[in-house]
C-alpha positions as CSV (number, residue, x, y, z in Angstrom):
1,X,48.7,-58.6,-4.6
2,X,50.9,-61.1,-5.9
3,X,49.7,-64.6,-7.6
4,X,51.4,-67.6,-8.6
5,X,49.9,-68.2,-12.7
6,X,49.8,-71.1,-14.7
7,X,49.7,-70.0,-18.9
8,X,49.7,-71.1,-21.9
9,X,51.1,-68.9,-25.1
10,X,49.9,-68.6,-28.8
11,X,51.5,-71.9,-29.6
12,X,50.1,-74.0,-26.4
13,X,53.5,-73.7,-24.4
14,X,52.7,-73.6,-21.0
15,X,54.3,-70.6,-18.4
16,X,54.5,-70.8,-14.7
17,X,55.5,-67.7,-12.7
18,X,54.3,-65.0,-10.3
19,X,53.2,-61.6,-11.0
20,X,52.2,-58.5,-8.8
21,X,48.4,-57.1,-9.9
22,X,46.4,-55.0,-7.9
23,X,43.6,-57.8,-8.3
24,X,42.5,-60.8,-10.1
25,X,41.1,-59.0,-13.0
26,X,44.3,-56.9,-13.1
27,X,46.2,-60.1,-13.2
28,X,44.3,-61.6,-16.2
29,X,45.2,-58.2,-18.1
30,X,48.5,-58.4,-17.8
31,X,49.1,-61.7,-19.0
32,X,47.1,-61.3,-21.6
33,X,49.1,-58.4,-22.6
34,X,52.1,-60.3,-22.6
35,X,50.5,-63.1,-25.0
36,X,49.5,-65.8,-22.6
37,X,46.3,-67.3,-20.9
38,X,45.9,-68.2,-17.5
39,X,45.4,-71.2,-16.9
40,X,46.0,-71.1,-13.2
41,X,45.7,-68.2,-11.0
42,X,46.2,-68.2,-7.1
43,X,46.6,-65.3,-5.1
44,X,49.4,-65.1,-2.4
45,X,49.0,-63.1,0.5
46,X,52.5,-61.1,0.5
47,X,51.2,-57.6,1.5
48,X,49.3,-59.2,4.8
49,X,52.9,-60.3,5.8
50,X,55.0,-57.4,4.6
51,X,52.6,-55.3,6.4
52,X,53.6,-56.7,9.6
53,X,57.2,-56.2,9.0
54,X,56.7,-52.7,7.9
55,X,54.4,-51.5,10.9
56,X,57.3,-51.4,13.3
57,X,59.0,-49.5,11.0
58,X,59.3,-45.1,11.2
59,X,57.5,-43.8,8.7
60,X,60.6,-40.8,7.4
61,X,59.6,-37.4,6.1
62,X,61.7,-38.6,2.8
63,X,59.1,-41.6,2.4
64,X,55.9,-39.2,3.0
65,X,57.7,-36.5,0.5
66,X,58.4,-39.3,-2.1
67,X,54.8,-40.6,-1.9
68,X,53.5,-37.1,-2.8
69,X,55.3,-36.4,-5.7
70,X,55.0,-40.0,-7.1
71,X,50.8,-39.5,-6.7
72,X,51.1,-35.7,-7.8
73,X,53.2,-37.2,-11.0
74,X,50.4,-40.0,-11.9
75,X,47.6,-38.1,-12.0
76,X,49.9,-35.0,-13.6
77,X,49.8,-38.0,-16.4
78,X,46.2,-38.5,-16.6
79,X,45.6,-41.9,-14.2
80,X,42.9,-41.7,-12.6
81,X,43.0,-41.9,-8.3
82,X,41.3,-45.1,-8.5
83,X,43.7,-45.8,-10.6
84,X,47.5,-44.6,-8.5
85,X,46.5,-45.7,-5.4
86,X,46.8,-49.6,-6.0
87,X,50.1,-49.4,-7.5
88,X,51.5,-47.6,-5.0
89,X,49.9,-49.6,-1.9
90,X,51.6,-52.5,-3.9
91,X,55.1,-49.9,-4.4
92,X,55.0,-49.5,-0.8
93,X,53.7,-52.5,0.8
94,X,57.3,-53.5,2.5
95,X,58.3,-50.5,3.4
96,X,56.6,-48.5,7.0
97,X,54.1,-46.6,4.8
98,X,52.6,-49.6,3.4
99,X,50.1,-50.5,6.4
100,X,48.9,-46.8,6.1
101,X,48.7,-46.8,2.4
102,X,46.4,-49.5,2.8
103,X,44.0,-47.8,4.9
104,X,44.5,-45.0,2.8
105,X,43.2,-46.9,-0.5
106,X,40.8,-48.4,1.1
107,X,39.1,-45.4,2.5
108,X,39.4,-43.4,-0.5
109,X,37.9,-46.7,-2.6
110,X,34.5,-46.6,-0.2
111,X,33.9,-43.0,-1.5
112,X,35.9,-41.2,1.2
113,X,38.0,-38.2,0.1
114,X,41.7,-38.1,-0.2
115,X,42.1,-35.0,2.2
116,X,40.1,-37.2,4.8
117,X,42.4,-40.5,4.0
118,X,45.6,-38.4,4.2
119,X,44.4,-37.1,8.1
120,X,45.6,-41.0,9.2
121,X,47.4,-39.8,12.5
122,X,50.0,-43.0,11.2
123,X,50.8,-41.1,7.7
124,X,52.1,-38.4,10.3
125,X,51.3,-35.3,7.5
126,X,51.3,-31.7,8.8
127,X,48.5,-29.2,8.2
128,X,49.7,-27.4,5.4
129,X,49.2,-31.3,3.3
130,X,45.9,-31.9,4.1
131,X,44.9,-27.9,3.8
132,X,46.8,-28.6,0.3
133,X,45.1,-31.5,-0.5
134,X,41.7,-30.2,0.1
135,X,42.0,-26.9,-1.8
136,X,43.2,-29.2,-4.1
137,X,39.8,-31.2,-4.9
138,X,37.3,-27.8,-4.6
139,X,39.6,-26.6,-7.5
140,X,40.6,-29.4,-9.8
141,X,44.6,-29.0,-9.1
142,X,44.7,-32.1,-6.9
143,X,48.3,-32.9,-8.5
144,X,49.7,-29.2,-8.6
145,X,48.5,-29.4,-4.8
146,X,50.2,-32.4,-3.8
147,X,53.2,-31.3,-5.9
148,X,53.7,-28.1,-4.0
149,X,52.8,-30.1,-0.9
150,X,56.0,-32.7,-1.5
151,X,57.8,-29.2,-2.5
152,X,57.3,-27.8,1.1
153,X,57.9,-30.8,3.0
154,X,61.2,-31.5,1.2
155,X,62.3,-28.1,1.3
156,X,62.0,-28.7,5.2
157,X,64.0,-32.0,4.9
158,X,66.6,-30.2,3.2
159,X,66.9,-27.5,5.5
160,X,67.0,-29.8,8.9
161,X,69.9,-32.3,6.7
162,X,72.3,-29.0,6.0
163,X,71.8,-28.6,9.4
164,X,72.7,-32.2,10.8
165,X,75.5,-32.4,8.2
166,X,77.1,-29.5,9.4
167,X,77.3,-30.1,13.0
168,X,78.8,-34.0,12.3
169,X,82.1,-32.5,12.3
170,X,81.5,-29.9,15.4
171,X,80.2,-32.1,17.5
172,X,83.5,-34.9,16.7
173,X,85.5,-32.1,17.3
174,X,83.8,-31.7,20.8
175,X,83.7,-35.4,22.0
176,X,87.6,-36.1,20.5
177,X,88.7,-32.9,22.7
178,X,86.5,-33.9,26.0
179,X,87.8,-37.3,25.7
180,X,91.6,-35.8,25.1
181,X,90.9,-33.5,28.3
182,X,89.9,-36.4,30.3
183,X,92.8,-38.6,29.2
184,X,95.2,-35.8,30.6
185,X,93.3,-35.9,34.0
186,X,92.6,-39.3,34.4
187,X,96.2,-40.7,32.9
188,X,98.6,-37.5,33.7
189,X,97.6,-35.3,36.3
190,X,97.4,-38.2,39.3
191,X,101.5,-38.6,38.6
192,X,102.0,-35.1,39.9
193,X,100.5,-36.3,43.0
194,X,104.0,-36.7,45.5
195,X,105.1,-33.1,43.5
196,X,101.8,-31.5,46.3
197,X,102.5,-33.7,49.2
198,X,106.2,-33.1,49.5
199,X,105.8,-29.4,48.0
200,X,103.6,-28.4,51.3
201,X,103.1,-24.8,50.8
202,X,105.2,-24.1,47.6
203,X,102.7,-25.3,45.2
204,X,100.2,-22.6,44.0
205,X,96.7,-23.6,45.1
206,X,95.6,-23.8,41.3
207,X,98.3,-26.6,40.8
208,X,97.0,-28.0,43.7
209,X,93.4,-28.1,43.1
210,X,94.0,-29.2,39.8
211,X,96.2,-32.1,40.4
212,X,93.8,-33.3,43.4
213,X,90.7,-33.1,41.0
214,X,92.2,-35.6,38.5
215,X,93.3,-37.7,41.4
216,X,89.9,-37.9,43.0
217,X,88.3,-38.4,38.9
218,X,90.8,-41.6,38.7
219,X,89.8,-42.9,41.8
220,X,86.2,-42.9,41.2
221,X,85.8,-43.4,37.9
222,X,83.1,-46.5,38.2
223,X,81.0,-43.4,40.1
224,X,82.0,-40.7,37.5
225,X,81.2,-43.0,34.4
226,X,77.4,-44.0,36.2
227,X,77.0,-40.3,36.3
228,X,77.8,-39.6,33.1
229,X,75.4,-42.3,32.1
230,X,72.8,-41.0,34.1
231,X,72.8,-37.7,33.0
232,X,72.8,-39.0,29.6
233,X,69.8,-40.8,30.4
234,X,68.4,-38.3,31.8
235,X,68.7,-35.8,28.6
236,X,67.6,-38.3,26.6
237,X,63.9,-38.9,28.7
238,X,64.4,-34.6,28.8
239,X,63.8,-35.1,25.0
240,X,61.3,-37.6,24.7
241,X,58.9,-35.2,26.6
242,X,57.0,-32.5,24.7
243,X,56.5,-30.1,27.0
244,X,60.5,-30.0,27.9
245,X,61.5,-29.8,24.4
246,X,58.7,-26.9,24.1
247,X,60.3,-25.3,26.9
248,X,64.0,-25.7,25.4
249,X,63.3,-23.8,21.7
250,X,61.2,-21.4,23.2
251,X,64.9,-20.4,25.4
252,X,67.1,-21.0,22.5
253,X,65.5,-18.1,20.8
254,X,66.2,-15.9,23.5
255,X,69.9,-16.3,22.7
256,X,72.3,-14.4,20.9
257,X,73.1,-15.2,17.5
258,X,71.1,-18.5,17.6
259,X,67.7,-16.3,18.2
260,X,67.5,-14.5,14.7
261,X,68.7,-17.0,13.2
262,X,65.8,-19.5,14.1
263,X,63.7,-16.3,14.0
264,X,64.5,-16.1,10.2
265,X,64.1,-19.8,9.3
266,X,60.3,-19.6,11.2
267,X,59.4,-16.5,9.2
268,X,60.4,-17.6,5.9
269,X,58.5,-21.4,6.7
270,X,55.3,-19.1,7.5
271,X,55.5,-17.3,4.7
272,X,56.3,-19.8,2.3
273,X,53.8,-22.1,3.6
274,X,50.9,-19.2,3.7
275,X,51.5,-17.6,0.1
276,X,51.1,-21.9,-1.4
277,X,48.4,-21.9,0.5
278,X,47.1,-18.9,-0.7
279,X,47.8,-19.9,-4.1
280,X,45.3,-22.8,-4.1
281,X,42.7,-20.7,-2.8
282,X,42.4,-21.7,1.0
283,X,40.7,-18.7,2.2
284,X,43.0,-16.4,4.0
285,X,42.1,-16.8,7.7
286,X,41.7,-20.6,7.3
287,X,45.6,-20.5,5.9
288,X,47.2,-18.3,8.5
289,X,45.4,-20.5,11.3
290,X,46.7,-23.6,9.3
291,X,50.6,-21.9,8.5
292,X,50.4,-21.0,12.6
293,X,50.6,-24.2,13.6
294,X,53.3,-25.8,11.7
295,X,55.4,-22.9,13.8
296,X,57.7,-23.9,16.6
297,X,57.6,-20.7,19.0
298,X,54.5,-19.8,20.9
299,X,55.7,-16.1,20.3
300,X,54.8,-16.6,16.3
301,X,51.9,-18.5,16.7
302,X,50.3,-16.4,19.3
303,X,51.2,-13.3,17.0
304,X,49.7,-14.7,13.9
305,X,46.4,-16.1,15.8
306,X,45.9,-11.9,17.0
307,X,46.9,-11.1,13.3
308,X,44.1,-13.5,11.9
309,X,41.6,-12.0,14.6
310,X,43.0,-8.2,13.2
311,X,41.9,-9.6,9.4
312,X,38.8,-10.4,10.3
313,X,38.3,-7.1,11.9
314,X,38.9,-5.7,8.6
315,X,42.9,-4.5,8.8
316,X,45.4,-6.1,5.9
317,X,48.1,-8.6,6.6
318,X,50.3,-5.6,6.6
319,X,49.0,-4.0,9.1
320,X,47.9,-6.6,11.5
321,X,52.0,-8.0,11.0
322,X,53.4,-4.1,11.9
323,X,52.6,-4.5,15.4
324,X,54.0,-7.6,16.0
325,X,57.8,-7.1,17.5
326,X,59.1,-10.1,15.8
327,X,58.5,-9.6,12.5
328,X,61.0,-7.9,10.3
329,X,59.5,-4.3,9.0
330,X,61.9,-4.3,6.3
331,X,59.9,-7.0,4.9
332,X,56.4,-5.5,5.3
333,X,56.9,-3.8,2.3
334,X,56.4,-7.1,-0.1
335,X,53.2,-8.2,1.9
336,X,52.0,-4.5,1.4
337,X,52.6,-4.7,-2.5
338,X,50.9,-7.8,-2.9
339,X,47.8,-6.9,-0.9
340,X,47.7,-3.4,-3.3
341,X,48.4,-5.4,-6.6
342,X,46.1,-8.3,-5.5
343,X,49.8,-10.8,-5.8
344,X,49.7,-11.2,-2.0
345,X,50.7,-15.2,-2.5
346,X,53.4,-14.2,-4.8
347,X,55.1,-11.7,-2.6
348,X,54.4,-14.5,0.0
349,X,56.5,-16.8,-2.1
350,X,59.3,-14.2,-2.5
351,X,59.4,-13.3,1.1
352,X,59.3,-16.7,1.9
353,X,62.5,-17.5,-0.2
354,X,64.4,-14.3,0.6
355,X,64.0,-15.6,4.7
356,X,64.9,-18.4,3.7
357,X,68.0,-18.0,1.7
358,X,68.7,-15.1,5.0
359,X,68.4,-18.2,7.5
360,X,70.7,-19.8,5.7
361,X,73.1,-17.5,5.2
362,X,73.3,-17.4,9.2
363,X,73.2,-20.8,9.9
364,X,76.4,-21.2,7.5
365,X,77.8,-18.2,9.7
366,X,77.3,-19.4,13.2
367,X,78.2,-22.9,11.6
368,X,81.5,-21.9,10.8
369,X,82.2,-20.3,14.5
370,X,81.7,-23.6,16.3
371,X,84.5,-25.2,15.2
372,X,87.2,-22.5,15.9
373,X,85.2,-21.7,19.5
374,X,85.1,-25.4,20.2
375,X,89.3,-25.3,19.2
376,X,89.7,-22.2,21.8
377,X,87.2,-24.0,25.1
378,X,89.2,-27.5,24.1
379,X,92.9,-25.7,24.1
380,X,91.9,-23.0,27.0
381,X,91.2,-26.2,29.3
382,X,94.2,-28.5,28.2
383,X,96.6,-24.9,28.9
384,X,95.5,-24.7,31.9
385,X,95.6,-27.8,33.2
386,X,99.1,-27.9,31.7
387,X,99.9,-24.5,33.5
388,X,98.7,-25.9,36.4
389,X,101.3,-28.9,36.4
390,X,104.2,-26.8,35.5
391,X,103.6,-24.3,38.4
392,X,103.6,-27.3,40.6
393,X,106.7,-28.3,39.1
394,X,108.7,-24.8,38.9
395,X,107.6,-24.3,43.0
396,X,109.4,-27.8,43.8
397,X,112.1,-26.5,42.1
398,X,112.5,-23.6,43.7
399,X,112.1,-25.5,46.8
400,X,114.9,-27.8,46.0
401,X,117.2,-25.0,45.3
């Protein structure tokens, strides 16, 4: 909260300003601290209104990341919950989390639990948090828990940034060389027109479907840009529906190239994910239920639900993960180890990293072939077209002579 004070100092000068408190008393400490004595204390109700601006905000993984680690780092200090919560519902009180972080803090302050406050459907968390969270408090590692929580979730960030980053310049590369190929039907090709009338038979039927094409795109371009802007539309609602976006990574990893790569990147989330889990004692087939859903393909998920049905048959992670097709038996060696040596979240961990850093590695390599196959579709259509005109031209000429 933020009030307007009225104080006098040591020597009976008087002070007028406004300071932020998490309450009245708060308030009274802080001037105190500072050598004066309120005189005059009136709350003003700023969160109430920066609340309202900050609802319509979206809450961004980097803002639920950075809350985690700033509560993991002041109770790592010693302040107490009671304690972090108000100064970081004040912290965040303009910005989309602060509505939430409200709730949260006053949930938590009527006895509730923190893993209960952080399941807010608005705070937007994933599974592996709150699991996290709540092994957490049984153990006394709240702040080691949320710290490897904010670890996770920005290791995610990271991974889907690289990603975005990279394809900024593919995807430039596209649109410039669509709009240059367009240019060269819409402005060029219709000039060539007479060359196919008065050629008759002598131009090649390439030339000619090729010069007729951009003569019909110029003269109905209103028509061509509406569709164009309706298909655009139309992949846009295609995204904003779950089931179709389901649909679409569930086919992209049925592809070659792209398929093991996304393969890889899943694995070493799961494993990563399971072996912190692990790690803060969530019992094993609570974790793999828990690192199953953060997974995007219905193949994983549906392998690790029979694999946590296989553990509680009585089989090891090892074996129950053998018969599944997807995962890589090179790496059942590590889960194999830790099971024997009683590491099984450390070899996690490793595996974890190694898939990682292998998804990676493979996302820099199909990365790096966009760009010269984008160059070779781009060039292969502006040759032929450009083939296409000169045929037209050479038959005229040999027509003329």
């Amino acid at each position: 909260m933020r009030f307007d004070y009225s104080a006098r100092d040591r020597d009976g000068h008087e002070h007028k300003g406004s300071i932020d408190a998490a309450d009245e008393g708060a308030a009274v400490r802080q001037l105190g601290a500072s050598g004066l004595t309120p005189v005059r204390l009136d709350a003003v109700d700023v969160p109430a209104r920066r609340a309202g601006r900050a609802a319509s905000g979206r809450i961004r993984t980097a803002d639920q990341t950075l809350l985690l680690r700033e509560l993991a780092t002041l109770l790592s200090a010693g302040v107490t919950l009671g304690d972090a919560l108000p100064s970081l519902v004040q912290a965040y009180a303009d910005q989309a989390l602060g509505p939430a972080l409200d709730r949260l803090h006053g949930h938590v302050r009527g006895g509730g639990r923190l893993s209960e406050a952080l399941s807010d459907a608005s705070l937007r968390l994933p599974p592996f948090v709150l699991a996290l969270t709540q092994a957490g408090e049984a153990s006394g590692q709240l702040a080691r828990a949320l710290g490897e929580a904010a670890d996770q979730m920005d290791l995610d960030r990271k991974v889907t940034e690289e990603l975005r980053s990279a394809l900024i310049y593919p995807t430039v590369l596209v649109v410039a060389g669509t709009l240059a190929v367009l240019l060269i039907f819409i402005g060029v090709v219709p000039k060539f027109a007479p060359l196919i009338r008065r050629g008759g038979s002598n131009v090649p039927e390439m030339s000619r479907w090729v010069i007729e094409s951009g003569v019909f795109l110029r003269a109905h371009l209103t028509e061509f840009g509406f569709g164009v802007g309706g298909l655009v539309a139309l992949l846009g609602m295609a995204a904003s529906r779950e089931n179709l976006r389901h649909q679409f990574m569930q086919g992209l990893l049925k592809l070659p190239g792209i398929g093991p790569w996304l393969l890889q990147s899943e694995i070493g989330r799961w494993a990563t994910i399971l072996g912190t889990l692990l790690d803060n004692r969530v019992p094993i087939i609570e974790a793999m239920g828990i690192s199953a859903r953060v997974l995007k393909f219905e193949i994983l998920r549906s392998g690790l639900e029979r694999a946590a049905r296989a553990l509680q048959q009585g089989q090891t992670l090892a074996v129950a993960l053998e018969s599944q097709g997807w995962f890589p038996a090179s790496r059942l060696n590590l889960i194999r180890v830790g099971e024997r040596s009683g590491e099984l979240p450390k070899m996690l961990l490793a595996l974890g990293h190694s898939q990682t850093d292998a998804a990676r590695l493979m996302q820099r390599r199909l990365l790096t072939l966009i760009e010269p196959a984008a160059i070779l579709l781009i060039g292969g259509v502006i040759g032929f077209v450009m083939v296409a005109v000169m045929t037209a031209i050479t038959g005229m000429n040999q027509l003329a002579g």
